[in-house]
N, C-alpha and C positions, 0 to 999 in steps of 0.2 A: 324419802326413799332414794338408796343411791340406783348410780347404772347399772351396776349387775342386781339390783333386786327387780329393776325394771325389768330385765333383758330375760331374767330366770321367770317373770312372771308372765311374759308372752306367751302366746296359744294360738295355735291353727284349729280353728275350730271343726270337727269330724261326727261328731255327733250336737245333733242339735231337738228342738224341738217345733218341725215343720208347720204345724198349725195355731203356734203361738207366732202373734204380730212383733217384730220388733219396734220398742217403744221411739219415737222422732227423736226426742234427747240425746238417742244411742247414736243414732247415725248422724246428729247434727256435732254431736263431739267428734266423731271420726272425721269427719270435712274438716272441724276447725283444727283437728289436730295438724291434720296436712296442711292443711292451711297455713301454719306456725313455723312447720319443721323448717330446717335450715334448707337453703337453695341458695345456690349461685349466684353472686351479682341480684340477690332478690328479685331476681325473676319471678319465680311461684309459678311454672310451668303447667306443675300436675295441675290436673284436673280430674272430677268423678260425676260419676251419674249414679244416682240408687235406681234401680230397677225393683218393681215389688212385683210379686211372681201373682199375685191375685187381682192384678187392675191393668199389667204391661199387654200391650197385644201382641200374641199369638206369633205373630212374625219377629217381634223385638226379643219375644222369650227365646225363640229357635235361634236365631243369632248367635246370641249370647252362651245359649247349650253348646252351637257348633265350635264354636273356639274355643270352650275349653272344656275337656275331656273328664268331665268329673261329678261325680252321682250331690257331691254336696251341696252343687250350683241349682241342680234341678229341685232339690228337698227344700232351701233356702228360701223362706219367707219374703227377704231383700235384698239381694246382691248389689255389690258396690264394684261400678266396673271405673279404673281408674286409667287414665291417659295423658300423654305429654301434648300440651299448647304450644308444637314451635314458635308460631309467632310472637308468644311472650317476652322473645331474647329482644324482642324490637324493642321493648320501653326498660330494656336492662339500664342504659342511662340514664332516664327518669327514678326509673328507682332508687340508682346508686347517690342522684342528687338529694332526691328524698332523705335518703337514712344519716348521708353526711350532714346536709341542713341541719338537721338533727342531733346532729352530736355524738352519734351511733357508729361512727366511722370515722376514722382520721384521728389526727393529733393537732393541737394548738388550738387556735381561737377558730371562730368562722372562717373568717377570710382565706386566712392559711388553707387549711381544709379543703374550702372549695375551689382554690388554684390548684392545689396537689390533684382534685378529682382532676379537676377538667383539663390539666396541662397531661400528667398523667398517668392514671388508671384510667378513664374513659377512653385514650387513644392505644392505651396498648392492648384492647376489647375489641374493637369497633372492625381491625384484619380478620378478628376469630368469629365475626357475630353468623355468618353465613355456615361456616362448621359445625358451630353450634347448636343447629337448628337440625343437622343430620342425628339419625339413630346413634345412639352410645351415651355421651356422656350426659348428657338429659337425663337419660333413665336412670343412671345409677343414681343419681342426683336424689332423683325423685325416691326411689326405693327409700328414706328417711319417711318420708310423707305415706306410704303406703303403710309399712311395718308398725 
């Protein structure tokens, strides 16, 4: 399947069927999809929570209703409320060593690689890492991992 059969296959879902359960598989592909999608310096920021509207308490339901203004949330069997982990930017250089180790980053042999991270791409991070962790570019970030 290419990207526009994906992209044209996408769905906001608007009608649904409220008193069918959705099945764990469904919602454990959605986590790992996000889980996969492309981020940043491999941070993996996003984060989700399923809410299921027949076992959440009463008080976590209302929350969830008050921020956002939509009849489908309330009908929804599951909602999947997704969020950015600023802290995550903090093991951004762990990660970055991670995927170079690896061979998943860089050019040449090991050694090479992992002077290039560390002399660098990890110092030219490291002024941004506090910015990073404000609203903005997180999110768009993440938008891959939601959609």
């Amino acid at each position: 399947m290419d990207l526009l059969e994906v992209m044209g296959r996408r769905r906001s879902i608007r009608l649904m069927k409220p008193y069918q359960p959705v099945e764990e598989e469904k919602i454990q592909a959605m986590f790992e999809a996000a889980r996969i999608a492309s981020h940043w310096g491999n941070v993996q920021s996003l984060r989700g929570v399923a809410i299921f509207r027949d076992s959440a308490p009463k008080e976590i339901l209302d929350n969830v209703y008050a921020s956002v203004a939509a009849w489908q949330i309330k009908k929804a069997p599951v909602t999947i409320v997704w969020y950015i982990q600023p802290a995550a930017v903090d093991d951004q250089a762990d990660r970055l060593r991670e995927i170079t180790s690896k061979g998943a980053q860089g050019f040449g042999g090991y050694d090479v690689r992992m002077e290039a991270l560390e002399t660098k791409l990890i110092p030219r991070f490291e002024p941004l890492l506090e910015n990073l962790k404000k609203p903005g570019l997180g999110e768009v970030d993440c938008g891959q991992g939601i959609a």
